[in-house]
Phi, psi and omega in degrees: 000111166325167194249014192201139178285150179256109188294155170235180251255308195281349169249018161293164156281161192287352161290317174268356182292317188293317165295303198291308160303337179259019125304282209293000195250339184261216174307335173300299155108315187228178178225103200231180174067195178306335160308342226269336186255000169277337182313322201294011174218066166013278191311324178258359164294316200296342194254347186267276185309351169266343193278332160312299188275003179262284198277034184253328206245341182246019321154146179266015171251145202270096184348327164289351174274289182304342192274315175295324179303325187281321173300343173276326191296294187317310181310301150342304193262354203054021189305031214322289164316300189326300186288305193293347165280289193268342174301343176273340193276312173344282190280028172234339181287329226091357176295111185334147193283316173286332176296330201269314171304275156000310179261333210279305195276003183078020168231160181303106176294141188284104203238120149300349205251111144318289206294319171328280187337299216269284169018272167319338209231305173285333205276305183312298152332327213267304193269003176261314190234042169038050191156173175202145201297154169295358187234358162257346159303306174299327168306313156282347169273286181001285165337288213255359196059176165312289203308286218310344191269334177276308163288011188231341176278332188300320195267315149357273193307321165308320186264354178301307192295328172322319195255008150277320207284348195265336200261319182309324211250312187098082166273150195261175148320136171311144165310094151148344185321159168258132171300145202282326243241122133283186194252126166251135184336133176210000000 
C-alpha cells in the first residue's frame, strides 16, 4: 500500500486531470509507477513526464543500451517497480537473459557487446561511488561522444529520482505481482 493516496483519473482536480490525459495520449499509454505520486503536484508531473520521455525515447541509445542502465539504476536503488517495469522491455531490446539475472542478483554480468561493457560500467560506478574514474568516463565519451556522455548521466539521474519516488511513497507492485529484486543485506 503506498504512503500517499494514489488519485485515480475521476478524483483528480482538472490540473491533474490535464496531466494525467496527456500521459495516457502519449507513449506511455497510463499513468503508473512514480506519477501516479507525482500527480499530486500538477506541475512537476507535466515536466517529469515530458523530461521522462526525452530520455526515455529520445536519446541517442539504442534501447539495449538504455534499457541496461536502467535495470542497474533499479538495481542500485531496490527499485522494485522500477525493475518489474522495464525488465520486460530490457529483454525485448534484447539484453541476454543471463545479463538480466547477473544484475538481477547484484553480479557483473558477462557482456560480449563493448558499448554494453562501457554502459554498464559508468550506470555502476555512477551509483556505487556517486562519480566515475576517469578512464571509465573517456570510454564513454570515446564510445559515445559529448551528447552521448551528457544523455547517459541525464538518463542515470532520471531514473535515479523514478526509484526514490517509487521507494520514498512505496508505490506498489500491479495486484498479484511478485517483488522481482530480492531482498539484500542492508
Amino acid at each position: 500500500m503506498a504512503r500517499i493516496p494514489l488519485p485515480g483519473p475521476d478524483e483528480m482536480n482538472p490540473a491533474q486531470r490535464r496531466v494525467h490525459d496527456e500521459v495516457v495520449a502519449g507513449p506511455r499509454g497510463s499513468l503508473v509507477g512514480p506519477l501516479r505520486a507525482v500527480i499530486h503536484w500538477p506541475e512537476l508531473a507535466d515536466h517529469w513526464q515530458k523530461l521522462g520521455a526525452l530520455v526515455r525515447f529520445r536519446t541517442d541509445f539504442p534501447p539495449r543500451l538504455s534499457e541496461l542502465a536502467i535495470l542497474v539504476t533499479a538495481r542500485a536503488w531496490d527499485a522494485q517497480f522500477e525493475w518489474y517495469a522495464h525488465e520486460p522491455i530490457a529483454r525485448k531490446a534484447g539484453i541476454a537473459e543471463e545479463v538480466i539475472a547477473a544484475i538481477r542478483e547484484g553480479r557483473r554480468p558477462a557482456l560480449a557487446d563493448p558499448e554494453q561493457q562501457v554502459i554498464y560500467d559508468f550506470a555502476t560506478e555512477m551509483h556505487e561511488t556517486h562519480t566515475v574514474s576517469q578512464k571509465t568516463y573517456a570510454h564513454v565519451l570515446e564510445r559515445f561522444g559529448t551528447l552521448g556522455v551528457v544523455q547517459l548521466t541525464a538518463l542515470l539521474g532520471y531514473y535515479t529520482m523514478v526509484a526514490m519516488t517509487l521507494n520514498a511513497h512505496e508505490i506498489p507492485l500491479p495486484e498479484g505481482a511478485a517483488p522481482p529484486l530480492p531482498a539484500r543485506g542492508r
